[in-house]
C-alpha positions in Angstrom: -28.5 -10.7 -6.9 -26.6 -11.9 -3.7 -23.2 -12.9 -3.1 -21.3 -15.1 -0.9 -19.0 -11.8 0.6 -18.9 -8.1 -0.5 -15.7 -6.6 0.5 -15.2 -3.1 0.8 -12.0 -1.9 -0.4 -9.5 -2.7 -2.7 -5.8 -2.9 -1.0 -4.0 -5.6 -0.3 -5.4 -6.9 2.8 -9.4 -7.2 0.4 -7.2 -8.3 -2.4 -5.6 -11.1 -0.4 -9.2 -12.1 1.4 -10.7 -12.1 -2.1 -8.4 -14.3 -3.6 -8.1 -16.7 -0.7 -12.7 -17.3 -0.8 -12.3 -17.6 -4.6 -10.1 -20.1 -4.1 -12.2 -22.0 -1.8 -15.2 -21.4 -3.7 -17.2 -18.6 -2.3 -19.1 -16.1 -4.6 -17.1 -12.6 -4.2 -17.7 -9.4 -4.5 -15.0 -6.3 -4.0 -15.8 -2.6 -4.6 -13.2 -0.3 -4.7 -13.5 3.5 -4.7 -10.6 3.9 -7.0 -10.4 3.4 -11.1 -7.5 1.0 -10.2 -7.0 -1.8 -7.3 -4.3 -2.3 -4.6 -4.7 1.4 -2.1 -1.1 2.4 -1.3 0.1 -0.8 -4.0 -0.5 0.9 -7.0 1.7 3.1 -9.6 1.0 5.6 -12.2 2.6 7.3 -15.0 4.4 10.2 -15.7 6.6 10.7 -19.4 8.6 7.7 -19.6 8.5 6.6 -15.9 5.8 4.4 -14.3 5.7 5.8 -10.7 5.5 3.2 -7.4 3.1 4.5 -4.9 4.0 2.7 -1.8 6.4 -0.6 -1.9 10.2 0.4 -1.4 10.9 -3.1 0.1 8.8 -6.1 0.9 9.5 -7.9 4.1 8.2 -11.7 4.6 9.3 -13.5 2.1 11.3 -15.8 3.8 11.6 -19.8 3.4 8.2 -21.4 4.1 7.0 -18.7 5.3 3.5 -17.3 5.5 3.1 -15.2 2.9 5.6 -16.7 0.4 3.0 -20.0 1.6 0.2 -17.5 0.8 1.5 -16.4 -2.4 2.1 -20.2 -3.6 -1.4 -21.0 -2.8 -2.8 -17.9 -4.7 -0.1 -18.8 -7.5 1.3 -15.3 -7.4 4.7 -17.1 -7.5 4.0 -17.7 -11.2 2.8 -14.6 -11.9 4.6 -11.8 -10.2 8.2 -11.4 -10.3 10.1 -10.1 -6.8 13.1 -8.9 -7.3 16.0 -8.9 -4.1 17.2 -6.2 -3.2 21.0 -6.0 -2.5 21.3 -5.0 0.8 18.9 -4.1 3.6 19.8 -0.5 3.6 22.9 1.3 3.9 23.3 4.6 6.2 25.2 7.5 4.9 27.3 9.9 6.3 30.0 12.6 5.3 32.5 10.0 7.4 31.7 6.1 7.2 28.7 4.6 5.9 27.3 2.0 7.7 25.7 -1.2 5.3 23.3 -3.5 7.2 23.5 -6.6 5.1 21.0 -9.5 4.7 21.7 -12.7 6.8 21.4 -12.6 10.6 25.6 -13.8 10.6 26.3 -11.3 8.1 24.4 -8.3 10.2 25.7 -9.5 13.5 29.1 -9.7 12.1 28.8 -6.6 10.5 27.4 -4.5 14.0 29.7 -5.7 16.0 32.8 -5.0 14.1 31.4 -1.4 13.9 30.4 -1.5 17.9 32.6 -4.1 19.4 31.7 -2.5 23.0 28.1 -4.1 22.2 28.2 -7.5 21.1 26.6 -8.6 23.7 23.3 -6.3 22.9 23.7 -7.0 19.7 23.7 -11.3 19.6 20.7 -10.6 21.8 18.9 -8.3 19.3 19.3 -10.5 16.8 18.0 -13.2 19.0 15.0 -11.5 19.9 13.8 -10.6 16.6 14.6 -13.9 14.9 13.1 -15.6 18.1 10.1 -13.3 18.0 9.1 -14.1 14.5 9.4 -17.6 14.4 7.0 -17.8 17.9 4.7 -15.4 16.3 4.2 -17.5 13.5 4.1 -20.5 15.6 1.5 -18.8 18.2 -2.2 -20.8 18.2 -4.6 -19.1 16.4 -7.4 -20.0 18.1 -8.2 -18.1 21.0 -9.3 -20.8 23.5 -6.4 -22.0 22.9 -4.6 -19.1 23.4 -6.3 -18.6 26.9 -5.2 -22.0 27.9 -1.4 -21.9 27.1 -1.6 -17.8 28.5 0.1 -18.9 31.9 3.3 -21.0 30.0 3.7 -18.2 27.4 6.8 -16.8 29.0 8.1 -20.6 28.8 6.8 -21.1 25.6 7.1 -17.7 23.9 9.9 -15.8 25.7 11.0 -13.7 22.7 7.2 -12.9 21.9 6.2 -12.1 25.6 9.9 -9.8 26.0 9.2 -7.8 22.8 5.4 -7.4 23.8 6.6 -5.5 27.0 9.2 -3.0 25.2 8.8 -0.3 22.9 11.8 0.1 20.6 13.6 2.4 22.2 13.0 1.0 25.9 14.6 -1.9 24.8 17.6 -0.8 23.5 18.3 1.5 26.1 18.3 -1.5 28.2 20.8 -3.5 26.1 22.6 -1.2 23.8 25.2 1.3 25.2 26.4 3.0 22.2 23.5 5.4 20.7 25.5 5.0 17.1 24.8 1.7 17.4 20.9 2.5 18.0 20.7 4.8 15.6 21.8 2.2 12.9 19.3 -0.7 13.9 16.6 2.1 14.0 17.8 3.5 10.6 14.5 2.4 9.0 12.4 3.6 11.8 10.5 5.7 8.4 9.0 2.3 7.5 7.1 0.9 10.6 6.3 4.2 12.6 8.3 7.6 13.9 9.2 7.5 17.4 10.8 3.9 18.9 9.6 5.6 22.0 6.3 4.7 21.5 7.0 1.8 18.5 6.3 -1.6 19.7 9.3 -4.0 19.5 6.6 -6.5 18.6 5.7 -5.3 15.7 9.3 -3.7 14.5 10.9 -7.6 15.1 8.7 -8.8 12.8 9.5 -7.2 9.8 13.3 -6.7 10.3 13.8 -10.2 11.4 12.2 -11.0 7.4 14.3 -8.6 6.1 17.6 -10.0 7.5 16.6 -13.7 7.1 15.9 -13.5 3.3 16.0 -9.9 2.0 13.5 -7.1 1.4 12.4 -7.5 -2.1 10.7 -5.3 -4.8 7.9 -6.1 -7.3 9.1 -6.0 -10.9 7.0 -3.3 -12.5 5.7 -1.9 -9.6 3.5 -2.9 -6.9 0.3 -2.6 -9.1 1.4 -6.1 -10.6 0.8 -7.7 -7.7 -2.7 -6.1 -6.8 -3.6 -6.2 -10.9 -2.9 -10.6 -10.4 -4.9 -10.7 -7.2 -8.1 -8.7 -8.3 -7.6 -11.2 -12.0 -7.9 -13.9 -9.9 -11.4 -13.2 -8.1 -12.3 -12.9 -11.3 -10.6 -15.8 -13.3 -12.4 -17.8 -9.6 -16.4 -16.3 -10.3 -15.4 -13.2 -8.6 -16.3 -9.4 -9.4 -13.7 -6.7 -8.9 -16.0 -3.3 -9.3 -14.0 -0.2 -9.6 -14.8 3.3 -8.9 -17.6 2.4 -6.8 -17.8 4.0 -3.0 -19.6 1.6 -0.1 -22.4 4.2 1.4 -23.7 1.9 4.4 -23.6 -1.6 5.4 -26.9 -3.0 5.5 -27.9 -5.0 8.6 -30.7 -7.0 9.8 -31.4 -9.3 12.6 -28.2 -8.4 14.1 -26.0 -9.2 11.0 -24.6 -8.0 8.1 -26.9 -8.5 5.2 -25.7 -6.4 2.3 -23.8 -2.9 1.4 -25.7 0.4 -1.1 -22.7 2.1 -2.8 -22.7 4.5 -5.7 -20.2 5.7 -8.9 -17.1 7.4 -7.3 -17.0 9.3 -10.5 -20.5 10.1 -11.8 -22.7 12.6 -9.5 -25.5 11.8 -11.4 -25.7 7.6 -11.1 -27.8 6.2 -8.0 -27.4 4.2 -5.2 -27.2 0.4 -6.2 -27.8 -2.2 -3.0 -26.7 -5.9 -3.4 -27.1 -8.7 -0.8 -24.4 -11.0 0.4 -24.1 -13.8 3.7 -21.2 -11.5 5.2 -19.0 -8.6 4.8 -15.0 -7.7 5.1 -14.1 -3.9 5.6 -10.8 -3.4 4.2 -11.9 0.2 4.4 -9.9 2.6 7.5 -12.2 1.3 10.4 -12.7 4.3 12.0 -14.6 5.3 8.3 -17.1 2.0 9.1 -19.3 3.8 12.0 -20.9 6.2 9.2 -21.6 3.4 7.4 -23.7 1.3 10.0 -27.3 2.1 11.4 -27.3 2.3 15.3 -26.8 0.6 17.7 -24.1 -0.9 15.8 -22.3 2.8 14.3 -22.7 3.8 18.1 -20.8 0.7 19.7 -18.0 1.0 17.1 -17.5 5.1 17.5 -16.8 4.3 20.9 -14.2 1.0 20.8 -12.1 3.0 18.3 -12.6 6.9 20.0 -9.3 6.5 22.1 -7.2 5.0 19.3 -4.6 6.4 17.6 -3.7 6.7 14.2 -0.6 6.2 13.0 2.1 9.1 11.3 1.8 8.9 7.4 4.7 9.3 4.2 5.9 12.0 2.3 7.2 10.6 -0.9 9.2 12.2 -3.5 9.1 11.3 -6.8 12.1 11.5 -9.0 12.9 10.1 -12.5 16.4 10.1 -14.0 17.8 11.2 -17.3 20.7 8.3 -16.5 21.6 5.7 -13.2 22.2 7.6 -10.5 25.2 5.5 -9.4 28.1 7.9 -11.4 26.9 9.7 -8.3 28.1 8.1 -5.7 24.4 6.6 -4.7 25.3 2.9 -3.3 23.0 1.6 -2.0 19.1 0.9 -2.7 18.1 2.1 0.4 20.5 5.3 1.8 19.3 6.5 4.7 20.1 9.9 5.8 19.9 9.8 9.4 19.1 13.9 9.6 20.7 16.8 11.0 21.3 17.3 14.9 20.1 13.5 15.1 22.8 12.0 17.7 20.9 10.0 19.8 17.4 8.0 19.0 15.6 10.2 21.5 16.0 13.2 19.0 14.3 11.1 16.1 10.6 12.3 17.4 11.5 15.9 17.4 13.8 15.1 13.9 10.8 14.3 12.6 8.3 17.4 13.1 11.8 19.8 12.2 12.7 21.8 9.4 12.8 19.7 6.2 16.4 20.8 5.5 17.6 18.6 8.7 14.8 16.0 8.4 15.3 12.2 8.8 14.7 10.4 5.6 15.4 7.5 3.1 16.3 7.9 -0.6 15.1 4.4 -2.5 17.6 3.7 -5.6 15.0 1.4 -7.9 18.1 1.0 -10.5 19.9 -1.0 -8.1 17.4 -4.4 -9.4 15.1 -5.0 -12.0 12.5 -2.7 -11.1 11.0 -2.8 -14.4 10.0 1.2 -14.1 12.0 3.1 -16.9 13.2 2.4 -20.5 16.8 1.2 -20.2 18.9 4.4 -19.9 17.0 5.7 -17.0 16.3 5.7 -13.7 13.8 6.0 -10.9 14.0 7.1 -7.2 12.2 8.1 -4.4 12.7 9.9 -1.6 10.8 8.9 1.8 10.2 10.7 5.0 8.1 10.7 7.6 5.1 13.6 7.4 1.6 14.6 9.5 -1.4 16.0 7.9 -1.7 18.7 10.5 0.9 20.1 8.1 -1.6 20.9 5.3 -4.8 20.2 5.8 -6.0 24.2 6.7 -3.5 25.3 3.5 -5.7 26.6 0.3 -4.2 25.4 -2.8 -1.8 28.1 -3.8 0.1 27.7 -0.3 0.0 23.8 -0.7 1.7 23.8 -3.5 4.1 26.4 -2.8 5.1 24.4 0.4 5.8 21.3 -1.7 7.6 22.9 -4.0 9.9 24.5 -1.5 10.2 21.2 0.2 11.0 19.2 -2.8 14.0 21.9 -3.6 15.0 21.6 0.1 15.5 17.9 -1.0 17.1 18.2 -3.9 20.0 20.1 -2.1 20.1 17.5 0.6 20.4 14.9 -2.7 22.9 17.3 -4.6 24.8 17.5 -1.0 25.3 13.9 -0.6 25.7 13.0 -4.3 26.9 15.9 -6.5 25.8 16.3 -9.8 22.5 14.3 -9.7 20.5 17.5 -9.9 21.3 18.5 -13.0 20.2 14.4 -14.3 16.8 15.1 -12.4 13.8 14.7 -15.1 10.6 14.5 -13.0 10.0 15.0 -10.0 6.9 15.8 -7.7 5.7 15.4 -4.2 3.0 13.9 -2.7 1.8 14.1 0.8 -0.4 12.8 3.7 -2.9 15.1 2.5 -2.5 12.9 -0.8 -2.7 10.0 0.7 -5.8 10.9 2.6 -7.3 12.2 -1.0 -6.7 8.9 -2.9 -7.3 6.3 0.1 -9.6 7.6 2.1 -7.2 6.8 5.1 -7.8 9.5 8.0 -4.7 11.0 8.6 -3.3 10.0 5.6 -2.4 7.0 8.0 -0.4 4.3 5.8 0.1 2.0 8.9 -3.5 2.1 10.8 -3.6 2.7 14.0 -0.1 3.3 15.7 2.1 0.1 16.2 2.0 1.2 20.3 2.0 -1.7 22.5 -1.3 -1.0 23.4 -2.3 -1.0 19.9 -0.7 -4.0 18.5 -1.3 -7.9 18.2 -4.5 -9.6 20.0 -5.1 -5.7 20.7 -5.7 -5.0 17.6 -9.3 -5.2 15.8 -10.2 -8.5 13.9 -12.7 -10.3 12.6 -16.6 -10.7 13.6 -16.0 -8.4 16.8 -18.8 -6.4 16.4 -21.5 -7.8 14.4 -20.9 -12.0 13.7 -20.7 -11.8 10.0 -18.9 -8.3 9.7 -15.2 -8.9 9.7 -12.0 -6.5 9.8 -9.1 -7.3 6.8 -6.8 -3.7 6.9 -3.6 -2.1 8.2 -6.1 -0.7 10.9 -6.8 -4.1 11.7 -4.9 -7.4 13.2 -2.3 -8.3 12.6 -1.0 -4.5 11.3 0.6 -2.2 8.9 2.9 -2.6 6.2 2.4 -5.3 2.6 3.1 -8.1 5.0 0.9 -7.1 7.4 -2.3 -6.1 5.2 -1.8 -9.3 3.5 -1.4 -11.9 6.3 -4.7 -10.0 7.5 -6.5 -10.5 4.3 -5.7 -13.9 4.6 -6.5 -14.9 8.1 -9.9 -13.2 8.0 -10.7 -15.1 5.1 -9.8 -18.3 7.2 -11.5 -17.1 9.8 -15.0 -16.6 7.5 -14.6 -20.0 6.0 -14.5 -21.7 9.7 -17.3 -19.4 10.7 -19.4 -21.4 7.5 -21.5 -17.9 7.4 -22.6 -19.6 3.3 -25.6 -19.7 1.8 -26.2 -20.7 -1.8 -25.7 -17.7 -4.6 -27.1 -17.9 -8.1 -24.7 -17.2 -11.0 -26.3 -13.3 -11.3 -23.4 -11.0 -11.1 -23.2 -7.2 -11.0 -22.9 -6.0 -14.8 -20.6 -2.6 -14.9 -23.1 -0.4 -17.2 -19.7 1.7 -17.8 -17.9 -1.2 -19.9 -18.5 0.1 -23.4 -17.6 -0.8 -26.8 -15.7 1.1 -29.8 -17.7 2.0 -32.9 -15.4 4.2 -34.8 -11.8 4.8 -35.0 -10.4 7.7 -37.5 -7.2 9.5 -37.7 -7.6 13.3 -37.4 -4.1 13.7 -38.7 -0.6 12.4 -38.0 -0.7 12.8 -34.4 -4.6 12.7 -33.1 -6.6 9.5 -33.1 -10.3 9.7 -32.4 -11.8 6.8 -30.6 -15.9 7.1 -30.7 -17.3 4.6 -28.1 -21.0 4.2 -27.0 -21.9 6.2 -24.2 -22.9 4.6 -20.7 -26.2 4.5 -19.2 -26.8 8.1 -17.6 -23.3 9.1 -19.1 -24.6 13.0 -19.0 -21.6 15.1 -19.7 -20.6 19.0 -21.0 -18.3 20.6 -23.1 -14.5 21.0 -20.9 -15.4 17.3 -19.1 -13.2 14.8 -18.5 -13.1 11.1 -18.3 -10.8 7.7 -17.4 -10.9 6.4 -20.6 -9.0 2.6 -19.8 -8.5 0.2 -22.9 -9.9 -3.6 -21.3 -7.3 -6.2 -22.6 -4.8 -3.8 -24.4 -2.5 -5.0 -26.9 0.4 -3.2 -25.7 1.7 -2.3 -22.4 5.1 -1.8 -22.1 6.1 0.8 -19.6 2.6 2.0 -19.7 -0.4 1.7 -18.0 -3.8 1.1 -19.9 -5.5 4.1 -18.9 -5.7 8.2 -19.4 -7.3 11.2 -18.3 -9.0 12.8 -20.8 -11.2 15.7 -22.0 -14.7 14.7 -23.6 -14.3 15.7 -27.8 -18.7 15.0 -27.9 -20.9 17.0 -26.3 -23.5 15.7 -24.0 -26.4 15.4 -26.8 -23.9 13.4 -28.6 -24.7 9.3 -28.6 -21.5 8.8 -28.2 -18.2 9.3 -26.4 -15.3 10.8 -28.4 -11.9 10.8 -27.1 -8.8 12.1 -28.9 -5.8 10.2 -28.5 -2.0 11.7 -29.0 -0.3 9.1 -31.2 3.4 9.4 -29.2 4.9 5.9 -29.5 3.4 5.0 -25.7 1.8 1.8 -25.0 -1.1 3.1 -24.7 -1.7 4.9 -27.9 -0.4 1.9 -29.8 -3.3 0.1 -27.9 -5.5 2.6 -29.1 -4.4 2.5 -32.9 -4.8 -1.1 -32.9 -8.0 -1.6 -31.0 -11.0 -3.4 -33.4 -14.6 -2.5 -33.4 -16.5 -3.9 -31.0 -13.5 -3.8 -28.6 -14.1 -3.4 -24.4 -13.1 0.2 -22.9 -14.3 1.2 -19.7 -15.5 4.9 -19.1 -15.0 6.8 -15.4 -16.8 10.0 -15.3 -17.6 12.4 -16.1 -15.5 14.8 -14.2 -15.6 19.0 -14.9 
């Protein structure tokens, strides 16, 4: 079988590039080593909370802008519901908080009353960011044309060209004089990068000018909506979405990109499986691509990318409350807590690598809008802080989890602290790490944003498109135009423009990849008041023991509400069996109510098996 474009990952960026050459026709295929789509947009489940991965706000969707243009196109408006956010953060203290509104007036109004000594700075931030985003949207895209207007660009683009020359912090120490005032416009530092030292203004403009012009926003259920509609809608356009599959190598021939092998993320036993295509898009890390090539190409790439530098990655705390958290005092959706001994924004590097008890970081309030994350009389939050995976990489698994454990009580007493009497309403809560990042996305590092937003790492600096083989293109945070939702999707987007330009299309049969793990349900019998037993049949070199587990995930459920359509768990047949047994706790969730009312003859899909 061949297809028009294989793409090799499932975030947002693949997603987005997906979506966009189903729309204009193309034959697509995505593989995505996961059992779910969307990388750092996903959520899962724990008790009565569904748990947000990644998204705490989404920049960009502003007024004819790109991606609410994008999202239009893709008719994600119709599908997906953003909720606004209140205010763009709010930065807490045991004296004043400060509260950076939406609406460039509002925020410049509200900066200057606090730093009247800076107004001047302050009008021209504001400026700059605003000015910056709109020339950045503005900028050709071509790149002879690009070359051509290069000599007018400080004319032309004088925001753009300004930011491009300034890190974050260079700049405002050339136009800010009171470091309060810094530390309050770098308050959400967390979100693009960890020093403003190194942190391109480029590419910190961009995402706080679409905060202030029209809000950040969340996705109503959790960011797994979103990347659930987009992978629907390769589909619902001739597409295949292939879960749990892992690209092995990209196939080349004549100098281009001919096809990918990949194999079952979660069977040991299954085979490699090779299918043909006219081009590629690696929405994988890049600097995972060279093992995937044959020389000379895995050679040339090893060495564009070997002085590159990844970015920092996330520690997020998950916490689920018993009530809303605001009978606490919590304010704000965003409270940042700017971090012990933090007094000017050259300490925020050193803040960041310091004892967790003084750390820098952001506690996200998700009752504060329609988040669509917990029954009624709960809550959700989530705590957010900057972390490196030189931190636990070389710890065996007793000392990893005692270290999370003593940080996640280090923040609870920072929470407790600021809001008194929260702990005790604290239901779940767990922690989850670069080194968990790393696990579930592949992402060296545990790198969230890429490479490093540096101003040597940023814009027509970074990689894109068909730079090293012609029909081989580059749709990720690692690649142009960076980091971030906004970011991975705009890429996504404009490599799939790029591809369609390129016309790299040749004609594709209507053969598609058939998933040999899709099976059906035979039997369905109630053990007692609490256990149903599904019996499905059992996938082609399914070869399982007793104590194995599986991702047993209902297709089309009849009931989802707070849930998600899929569990972990253990095999009830041995693996002489002809079928697959799962027992099923009947406890009122979505998902068991699926599973009671599920008909013979009904689609599950099987991941596994895993001892």
């Amino acid at each position: 079988m061949k297809y028009n474009t294989i793409i090799i990952g499932g975030g947002l960026a693949g997603l987005t590039a997906g979506a966009t050459l189903a729309k204009f026709g193309k034959k697509v295929l995505l593989l995505e080593q996961h059992h779910k789509p969307g990388g750092c947009a996903t959520t899962f489940k724990r008790g009565d909370f569904i748990i947000e991965v990644g998204l705490h706000e989404m920049s960009g969707l502003t007024k004819n802008g790109s991606i609410t243009k994008i999202f239009k196109m893709l008719e994600v408006d119709k599908q997906v519901q953003f909720k606004k956010v209140p205010e763009f953060y709010g930065v807490v203290s045991d004296k004043s908080d400060f509260v950076m509104p939406h609406g460039f007036k509002a925020a410049t109004k509200a900066l200057i009353e606090k730093y009247p000594e800076d107004e001047k700075g302050i009008k021209r931030f504001m400026k700059l960011i605003a000015g910056t985003r709109k020339e950045a949207i503005s900028l050709p895209r071509s790149p002879l044309k690009q070359k051509l207007i290069y000599p007018l660009m400080p004319l032309l683009y004088p925001n753009l060209v300004e930011a491009t020359k300034h890190t974050v912090g260079s700049w405002l120490d050339k136009y800010i004089t009171n470091e309060n005032a810094k530390l309050d416009l770098v308050a959400h530092i967390v979100y693009w990068g960890d020093d403003p030292y190194t942190l391109s203004m480029f590419y910190f403009a961009l995402p706080f000018s679409g905060f202030i012009e029209n809000g950040g926003h969340f996705i109503k259920g959790g960011s797994q909506q979103l990347s659930n509609y987009l992978a629907s809608y390769i589909e619902k356009n001739g597409g295949s979405v292939i879960l749990g599959k892992r690209v092995e190598k990209i196939i080349t021939h004549n100098g281009k990109a001919t096809g990918v092998a990949f194999r079952d993320s979660f069977n040991g036993n299954s085979g490699s499986r090779t299918v043909l295509c006219d081009n590629v898009i690696a929405n994988c890390a890049i600097p995972l691509v060279p093992s995937m090539l044959d020389a000379p190409y895995s050679t040339q790439l090893q060495q564009k990318i070997s002085l590159k530098t990844n970015s920092c990655s996330l520690l997020c705390m998950y916490l689920g409350f018993n009530t809303d958290v605001e009978k606490f005092g919590v304010n704000y959706y965003s409270n940042v807590f700017r971090g012990d001994g933090v007094t000017t924004i050259k300490d925020i590097k050193n803040n960041h690598h310091g004892d967790w008890s003084k750390r820098r970081f952001i506690f996200v309030d998700y009752n504060k809008v329609d988040a669509g994350l917990t029954p009624p009389h709960k809550s959700e939050g989530v705590i957010c802080a900057i972390d490196y995976i030189e931190d636990w990489e070389n710890l065996n698994n007793e000392d990893y989890n005692a270290k999370k454990e003593e940080i996640a009580q280090v923040l609870i007493d920072r929470l407790e602290k600021q809001y008194p009497g929260i702990r005790n309403s604290i239901e779940y809560y767990e922690v989850a790490t670069s080194k968990t990042i790393k696990d579930f996305t592949s992402n060296p590092s545990g790198s969230v944003y890429g490479y490093a937003q540096t101003k040597d790492q940023i814009a027509s600096k970074r990689f894109r498109n068909n730079f090293l083989i012609p029909n081989l293109y580059f749709a990720s945070a690692w690649a142009f135009p960076g980091g971030g939702f906004e970011g991975s999707i705009q890429g996504g987007f404009l490599a799939a423009l790029q591809m369609n330009q390129d016309k790299i299309w040749s004609e594709c049969d209507d053969k598609k990849y058939v998933d040999d793990r899709v099976v059906q349900l035979i039997d369905s019998k109630s053990i007692d008041d609490n256990i149903l037993e599904l019996s499905f049949s059992k996938p082609s070199g399914f070869e399982n023991r007793n104590g194995d587990y599986a991702i047993l995930e209902i297709i089309n459920p009849k009931a989802t509400e707070l849930d998600l359509p899929y569990r972990w768990l253990p095999i009830e047949s041995n693996g002489k069996d002809k079928n697959l047994k799962f027992q099923i706790k009947t406890d009122g969730s979505s998902f068991s109510k699926s599973c009671e009312l599920i008909d013979t003859g009904d689609a599950a899909i099987v991941y596994g098996p895993m001892g």
